[in-house]
MARNUGU-545849 format. One record per residue: residue in three letters; x, y, z of N, C-alpha, C, CB in turn; residue number from 1; chain. Coordinates in Angstrom, 3 decimals, padded with zeros to 6 digits, always signed. Atoms other than C-alpha are relative to their C-alpha. Glycine has a CB too. Layout:
# residues N
+------+----------+----------+----------+----------+----------+----------+----------+----------+----------+----------+----------+----------+-----+------+
! code !       nx !       ny !       nz !      cax !      cay !      caz !       cx !       cy !       cz !      cbx !      cby !      cbz ! pos ! unit !
+------+----------+----------+----------+----------+----------+----------+----------+----------+----------+----------+----------+----------+-----+------+
!  ALA !        X !        Y !        Z !        X !        Y !        Z !        X !        Y !        Z !        X !        Y !        Z ! NUM !    A !
...
+------+----------+----------+----------+----------+----------+----------+----------+----------+----------+----------+----------+----------+-----+------+
# end
This chain:
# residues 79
+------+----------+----------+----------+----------+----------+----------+----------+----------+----------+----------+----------+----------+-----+------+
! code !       nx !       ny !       nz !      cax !      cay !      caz !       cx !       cy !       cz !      cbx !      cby !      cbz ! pos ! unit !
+------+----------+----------+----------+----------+----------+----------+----------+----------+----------+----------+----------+----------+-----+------+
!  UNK ! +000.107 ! +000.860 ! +001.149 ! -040.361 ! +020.191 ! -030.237 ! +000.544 ! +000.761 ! -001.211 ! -001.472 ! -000.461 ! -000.222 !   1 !    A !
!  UNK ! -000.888 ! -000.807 ! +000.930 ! -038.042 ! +021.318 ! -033.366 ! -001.287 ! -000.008 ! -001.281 ! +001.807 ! -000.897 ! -000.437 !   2 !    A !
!  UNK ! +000.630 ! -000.177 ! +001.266 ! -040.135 ! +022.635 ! -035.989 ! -002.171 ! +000.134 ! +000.205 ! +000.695 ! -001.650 ! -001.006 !   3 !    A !
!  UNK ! +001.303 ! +000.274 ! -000.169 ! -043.719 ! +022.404 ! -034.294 ! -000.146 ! -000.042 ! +001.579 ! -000.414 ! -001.318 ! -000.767 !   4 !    A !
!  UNK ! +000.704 ! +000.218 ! -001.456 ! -045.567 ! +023.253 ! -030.850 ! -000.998 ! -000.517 ! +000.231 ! -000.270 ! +000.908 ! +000.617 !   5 !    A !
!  UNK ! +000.840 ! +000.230 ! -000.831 ! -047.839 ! +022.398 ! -028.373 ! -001.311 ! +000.499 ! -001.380 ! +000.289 ! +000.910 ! +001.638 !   6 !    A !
!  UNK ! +001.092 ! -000.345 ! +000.757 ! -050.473 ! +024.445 ! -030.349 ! -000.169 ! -000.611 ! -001.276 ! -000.002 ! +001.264 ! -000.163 !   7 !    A !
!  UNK ! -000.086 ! +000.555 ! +001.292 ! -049.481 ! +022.992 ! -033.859 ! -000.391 ! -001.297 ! +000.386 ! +001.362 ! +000.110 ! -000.752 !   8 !    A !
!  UNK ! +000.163 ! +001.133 ! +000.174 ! -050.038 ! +019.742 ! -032.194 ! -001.527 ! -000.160 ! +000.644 ! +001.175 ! -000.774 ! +000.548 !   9 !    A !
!  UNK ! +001.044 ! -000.328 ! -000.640 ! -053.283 ! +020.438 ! -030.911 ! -001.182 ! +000.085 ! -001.219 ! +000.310 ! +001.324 ! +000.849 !  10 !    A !
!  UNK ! +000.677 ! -000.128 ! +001.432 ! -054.451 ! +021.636 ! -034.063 ! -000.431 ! -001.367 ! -001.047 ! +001.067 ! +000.864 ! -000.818 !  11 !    A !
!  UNK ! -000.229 ! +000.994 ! +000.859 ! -053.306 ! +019.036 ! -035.896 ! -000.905 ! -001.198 ! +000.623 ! +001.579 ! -000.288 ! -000.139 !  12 !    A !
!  UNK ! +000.778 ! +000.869 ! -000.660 ! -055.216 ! +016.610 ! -033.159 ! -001.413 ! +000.434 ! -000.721 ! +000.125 ! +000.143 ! +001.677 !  13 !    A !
!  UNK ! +001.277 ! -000.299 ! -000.055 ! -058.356 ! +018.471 ! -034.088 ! -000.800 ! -000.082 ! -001.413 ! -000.049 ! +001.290 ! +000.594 !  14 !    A !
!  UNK ! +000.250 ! +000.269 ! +001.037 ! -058.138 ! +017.490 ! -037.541 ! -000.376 ! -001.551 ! -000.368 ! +000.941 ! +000.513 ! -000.558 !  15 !    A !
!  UNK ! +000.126 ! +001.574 ! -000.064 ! -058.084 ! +013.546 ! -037.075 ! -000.746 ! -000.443 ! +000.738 ! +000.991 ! -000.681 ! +000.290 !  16 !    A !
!  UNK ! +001.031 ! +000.501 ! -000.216 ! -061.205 ! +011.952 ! -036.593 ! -000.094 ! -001.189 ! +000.992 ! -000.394 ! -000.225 ! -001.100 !  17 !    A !
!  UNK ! -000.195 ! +000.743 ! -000.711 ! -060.015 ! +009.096 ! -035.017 ! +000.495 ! +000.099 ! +001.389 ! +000.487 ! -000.523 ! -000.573 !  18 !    A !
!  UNK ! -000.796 ! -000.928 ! -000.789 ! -058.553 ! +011.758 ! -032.332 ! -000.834 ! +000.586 ! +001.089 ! +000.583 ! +001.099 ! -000.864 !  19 !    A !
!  UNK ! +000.988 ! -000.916 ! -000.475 ! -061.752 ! +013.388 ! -031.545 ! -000.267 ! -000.079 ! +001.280 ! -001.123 ! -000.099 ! -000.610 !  20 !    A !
!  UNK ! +000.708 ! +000.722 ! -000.905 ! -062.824 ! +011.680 ! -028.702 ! +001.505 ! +000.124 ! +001.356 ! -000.580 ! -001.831 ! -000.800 !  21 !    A !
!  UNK ! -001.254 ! -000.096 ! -001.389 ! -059.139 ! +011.602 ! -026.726 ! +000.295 ! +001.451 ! +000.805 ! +001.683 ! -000.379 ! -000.691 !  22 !    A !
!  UNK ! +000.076 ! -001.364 ! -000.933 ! -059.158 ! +013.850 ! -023.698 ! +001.763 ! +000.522 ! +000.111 ! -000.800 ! -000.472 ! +001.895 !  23 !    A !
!  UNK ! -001.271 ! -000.982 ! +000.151 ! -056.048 ! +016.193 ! -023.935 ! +000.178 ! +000.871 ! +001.883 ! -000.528 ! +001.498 ! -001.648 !  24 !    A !
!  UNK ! -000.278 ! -000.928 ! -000.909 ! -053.905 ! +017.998 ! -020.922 ! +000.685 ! -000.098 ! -000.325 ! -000.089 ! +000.165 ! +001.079 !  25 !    A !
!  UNK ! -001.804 ! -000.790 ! +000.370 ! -051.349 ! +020.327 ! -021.844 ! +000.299 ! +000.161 ! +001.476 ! +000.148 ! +001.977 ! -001.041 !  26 !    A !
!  UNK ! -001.194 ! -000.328 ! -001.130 ! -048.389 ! +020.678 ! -019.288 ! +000.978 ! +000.790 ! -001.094 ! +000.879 ! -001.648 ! +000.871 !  27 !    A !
!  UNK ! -000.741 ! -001.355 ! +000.319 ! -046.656 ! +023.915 ! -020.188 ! +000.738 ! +000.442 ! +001.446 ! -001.202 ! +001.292 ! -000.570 !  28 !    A !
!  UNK ! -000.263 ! -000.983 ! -000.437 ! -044.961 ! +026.536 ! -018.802 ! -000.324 ! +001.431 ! +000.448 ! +000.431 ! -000.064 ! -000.399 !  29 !    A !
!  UNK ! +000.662 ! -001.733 ! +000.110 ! -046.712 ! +029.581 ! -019.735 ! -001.193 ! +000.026 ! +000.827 ! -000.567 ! +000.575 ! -001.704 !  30 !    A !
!  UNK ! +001.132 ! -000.513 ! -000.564 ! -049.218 ! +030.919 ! -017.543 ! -000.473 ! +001.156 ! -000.630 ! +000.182 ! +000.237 ! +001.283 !  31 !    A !
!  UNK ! +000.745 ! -001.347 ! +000.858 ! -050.205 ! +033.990 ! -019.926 ! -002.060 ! -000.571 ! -000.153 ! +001.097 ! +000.108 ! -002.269 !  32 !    A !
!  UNK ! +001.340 ! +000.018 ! +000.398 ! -054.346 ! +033.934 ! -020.235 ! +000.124 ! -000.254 ! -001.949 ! -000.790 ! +001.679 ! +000.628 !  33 !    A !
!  UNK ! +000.353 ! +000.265 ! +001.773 ! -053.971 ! +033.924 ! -024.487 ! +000.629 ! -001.439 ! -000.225 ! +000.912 ! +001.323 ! -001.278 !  34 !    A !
!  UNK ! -000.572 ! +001.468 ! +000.223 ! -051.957 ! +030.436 ! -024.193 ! -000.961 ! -000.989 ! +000.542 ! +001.435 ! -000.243 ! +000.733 !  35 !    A !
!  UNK ! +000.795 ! +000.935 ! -000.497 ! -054.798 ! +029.085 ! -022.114 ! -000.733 ! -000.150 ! -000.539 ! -000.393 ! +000.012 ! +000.904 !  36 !    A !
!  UNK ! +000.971 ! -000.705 ! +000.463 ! -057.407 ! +030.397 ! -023.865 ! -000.355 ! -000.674 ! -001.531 ! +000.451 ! +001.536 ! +000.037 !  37 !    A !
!  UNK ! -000.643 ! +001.250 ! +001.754 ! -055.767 ! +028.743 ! -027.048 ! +000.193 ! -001.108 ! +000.018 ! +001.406 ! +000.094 ! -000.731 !  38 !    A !
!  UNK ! -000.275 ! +001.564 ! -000.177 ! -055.289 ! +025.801 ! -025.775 ! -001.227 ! -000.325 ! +000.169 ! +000.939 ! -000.559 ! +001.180 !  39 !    A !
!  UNK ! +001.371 ! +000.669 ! -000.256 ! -058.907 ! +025.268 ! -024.932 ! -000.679 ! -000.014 ! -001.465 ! -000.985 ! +000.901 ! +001.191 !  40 !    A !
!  UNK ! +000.527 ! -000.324 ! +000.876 ! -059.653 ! +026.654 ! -028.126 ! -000.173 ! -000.962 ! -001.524 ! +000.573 ! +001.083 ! -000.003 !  41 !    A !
!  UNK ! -000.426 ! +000.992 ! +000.645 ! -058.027 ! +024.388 ! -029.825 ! -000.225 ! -001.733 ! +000.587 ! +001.355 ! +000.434 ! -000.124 !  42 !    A !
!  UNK ! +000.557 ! +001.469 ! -000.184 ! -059.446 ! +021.086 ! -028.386 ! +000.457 ! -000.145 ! +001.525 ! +000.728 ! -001.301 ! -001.160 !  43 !    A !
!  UNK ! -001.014 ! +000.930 ! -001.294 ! -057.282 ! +020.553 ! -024.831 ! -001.290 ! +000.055 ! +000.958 ! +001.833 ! +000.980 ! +000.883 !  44 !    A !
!  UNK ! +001.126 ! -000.194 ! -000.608 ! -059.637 ! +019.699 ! -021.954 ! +000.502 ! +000.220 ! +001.290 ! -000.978 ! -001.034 ! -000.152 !  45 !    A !
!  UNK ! -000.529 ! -000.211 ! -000.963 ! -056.899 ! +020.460 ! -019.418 ! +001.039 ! +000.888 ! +000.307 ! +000.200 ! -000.849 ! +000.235 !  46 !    A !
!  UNK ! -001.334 ! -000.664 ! -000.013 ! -054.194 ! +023.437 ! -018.583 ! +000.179 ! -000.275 ! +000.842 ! +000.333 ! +001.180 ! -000.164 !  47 !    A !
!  UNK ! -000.498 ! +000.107 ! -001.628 ! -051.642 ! +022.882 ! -016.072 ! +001.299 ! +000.627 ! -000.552 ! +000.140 ! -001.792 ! +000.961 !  48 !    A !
!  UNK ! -001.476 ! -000.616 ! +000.813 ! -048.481 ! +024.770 ! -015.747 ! +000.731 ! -000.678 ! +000.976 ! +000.415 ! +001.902 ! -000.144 !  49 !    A !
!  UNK ! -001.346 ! +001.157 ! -000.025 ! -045.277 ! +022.640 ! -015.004 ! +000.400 ! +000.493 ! +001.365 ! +001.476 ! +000.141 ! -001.380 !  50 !    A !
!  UNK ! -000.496 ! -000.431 ! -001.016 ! -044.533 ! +022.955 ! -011.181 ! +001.344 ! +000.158 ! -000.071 ! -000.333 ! -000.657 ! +000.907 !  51 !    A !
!  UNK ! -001.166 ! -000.183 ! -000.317 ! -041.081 ! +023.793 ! -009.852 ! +000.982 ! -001.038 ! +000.800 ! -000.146 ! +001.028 ! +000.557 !  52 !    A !
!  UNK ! -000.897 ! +001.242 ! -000.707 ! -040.108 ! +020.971 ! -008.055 ! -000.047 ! -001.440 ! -000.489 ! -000.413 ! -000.164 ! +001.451 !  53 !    A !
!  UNK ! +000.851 ! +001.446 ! +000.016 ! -040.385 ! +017.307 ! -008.357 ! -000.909 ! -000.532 ! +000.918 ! +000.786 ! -000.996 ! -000.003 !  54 !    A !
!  UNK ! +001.176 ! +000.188 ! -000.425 ! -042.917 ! +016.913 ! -005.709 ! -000.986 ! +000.612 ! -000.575 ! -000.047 ! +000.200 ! +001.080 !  55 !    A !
!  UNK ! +000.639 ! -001.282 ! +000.808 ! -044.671 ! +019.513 ! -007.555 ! -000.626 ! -001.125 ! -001.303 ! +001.477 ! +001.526 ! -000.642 !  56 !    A !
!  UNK ! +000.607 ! +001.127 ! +001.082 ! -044.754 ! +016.793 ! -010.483 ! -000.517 ! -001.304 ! +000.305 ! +000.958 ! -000.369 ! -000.900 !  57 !    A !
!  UNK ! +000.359 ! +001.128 ! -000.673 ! -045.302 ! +013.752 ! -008.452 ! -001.692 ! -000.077 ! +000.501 ! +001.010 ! -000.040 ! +001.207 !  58 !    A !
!  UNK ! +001.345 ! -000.725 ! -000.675 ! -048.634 ! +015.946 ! -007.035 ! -000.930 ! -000.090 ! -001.387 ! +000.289 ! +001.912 ! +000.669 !  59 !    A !
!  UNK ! +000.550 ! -000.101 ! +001.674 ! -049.591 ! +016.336 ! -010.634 ! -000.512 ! -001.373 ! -000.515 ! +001.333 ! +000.466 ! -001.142 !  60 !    A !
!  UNK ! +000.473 ! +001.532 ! +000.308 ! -049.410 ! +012.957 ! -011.504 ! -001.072 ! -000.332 ! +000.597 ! +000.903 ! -001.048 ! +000.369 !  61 !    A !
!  UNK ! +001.101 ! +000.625 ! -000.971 ! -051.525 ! +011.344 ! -008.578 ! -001.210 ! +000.903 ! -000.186 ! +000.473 ! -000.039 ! +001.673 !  62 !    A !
!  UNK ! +001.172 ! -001.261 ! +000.198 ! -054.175 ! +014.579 ! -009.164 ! -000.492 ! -000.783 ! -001.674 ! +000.921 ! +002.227 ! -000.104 !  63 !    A !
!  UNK ! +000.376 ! +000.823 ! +001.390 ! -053.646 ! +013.148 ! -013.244 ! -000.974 ! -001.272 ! +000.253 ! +001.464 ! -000.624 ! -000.738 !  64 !    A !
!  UNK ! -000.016 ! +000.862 ! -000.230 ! -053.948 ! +009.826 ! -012.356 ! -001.768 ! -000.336 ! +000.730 ! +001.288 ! -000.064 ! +000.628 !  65 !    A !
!  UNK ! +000.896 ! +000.214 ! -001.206 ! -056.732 ! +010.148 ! -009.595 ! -001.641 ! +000.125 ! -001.043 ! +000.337 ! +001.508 ! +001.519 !  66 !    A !
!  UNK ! +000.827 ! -000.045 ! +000.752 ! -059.077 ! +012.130 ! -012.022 ! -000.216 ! -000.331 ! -001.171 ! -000.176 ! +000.675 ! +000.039 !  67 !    A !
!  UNK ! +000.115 ! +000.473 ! +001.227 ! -058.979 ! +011.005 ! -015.509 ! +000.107 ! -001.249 ! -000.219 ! +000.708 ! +000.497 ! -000.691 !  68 !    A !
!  UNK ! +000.253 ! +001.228 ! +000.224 ! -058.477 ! +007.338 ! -014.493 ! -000.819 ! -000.547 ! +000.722 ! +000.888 ! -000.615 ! -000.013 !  69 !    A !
!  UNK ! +000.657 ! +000.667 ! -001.489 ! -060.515 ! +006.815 ! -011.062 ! -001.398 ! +000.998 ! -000.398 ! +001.094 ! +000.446 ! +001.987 !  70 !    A !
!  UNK ! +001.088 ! -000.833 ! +000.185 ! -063.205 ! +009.535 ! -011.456 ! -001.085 ! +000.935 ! -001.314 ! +000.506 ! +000.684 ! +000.672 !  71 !    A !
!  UNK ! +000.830 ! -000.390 ! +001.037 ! -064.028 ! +010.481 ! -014.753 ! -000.703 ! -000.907 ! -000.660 ! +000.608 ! +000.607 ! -000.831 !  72 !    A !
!  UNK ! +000.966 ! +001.075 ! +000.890 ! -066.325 ! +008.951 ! -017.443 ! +000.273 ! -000.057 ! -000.977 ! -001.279 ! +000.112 ! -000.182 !  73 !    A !
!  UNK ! -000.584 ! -000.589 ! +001.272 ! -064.715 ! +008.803 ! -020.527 ! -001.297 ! -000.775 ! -001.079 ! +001.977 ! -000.576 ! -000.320 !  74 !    A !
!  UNK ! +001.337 ! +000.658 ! +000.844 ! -067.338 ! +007.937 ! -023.740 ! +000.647 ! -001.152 ! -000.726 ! -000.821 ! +001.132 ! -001.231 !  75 !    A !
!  UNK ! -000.188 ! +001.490 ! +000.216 ! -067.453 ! +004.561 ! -025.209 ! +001.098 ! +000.289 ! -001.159 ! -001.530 ! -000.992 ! -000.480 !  76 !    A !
!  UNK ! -000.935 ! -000.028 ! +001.169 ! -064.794 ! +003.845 ! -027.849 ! -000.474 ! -000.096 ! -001.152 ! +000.871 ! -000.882 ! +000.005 !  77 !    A !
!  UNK ! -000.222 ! -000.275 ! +001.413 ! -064.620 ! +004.824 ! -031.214 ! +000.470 ! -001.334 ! -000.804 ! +001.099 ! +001.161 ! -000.120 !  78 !    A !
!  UNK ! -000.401 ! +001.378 ! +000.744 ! -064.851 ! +001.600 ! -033.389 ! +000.451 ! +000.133 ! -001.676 ! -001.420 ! -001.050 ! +000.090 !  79 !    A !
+------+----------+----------+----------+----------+----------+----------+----------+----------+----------+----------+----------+----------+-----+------+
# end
């Protein structure tokens, strides 16, 4: 993103009230421990790092998909 990352946008999520409540997963690259670490820190409720293939992303999805729309509980909406 020109001028602003992942983390800047994270931040910036954690400032808007109307925001609070939306569950976050970063898809990166970096596997370093201080990028994860920061990313949680900063609001995300999910790291994943960017497979290598396109089955790799296809796996991701359906795993996305499976838990955050079929199995989780998300809290009532923000009116």
């Amino acid at each position: 993103m020109p001028k602003a990352d992942g983390f800047d946008v994270l931040g910036w999520m954690q400032k808007q009230p109307q925001l609070k409540l939306l569950p976050v997963t970063v898809l990166t690259s970096s596997n370093f421990d201080k990028d994860v670490d920061r990313a949680y820190g900063l609001g995300a409720n999910s790291y994943l790092v960017k497979p290598s293939s396109l089955d790799g992303y296809e796996e991701i999805a359906d795993k996305l998909r499976s838990y955050w729309i079929e199995a989780n509980r998300p809290p009532s909406p923000v009116m």
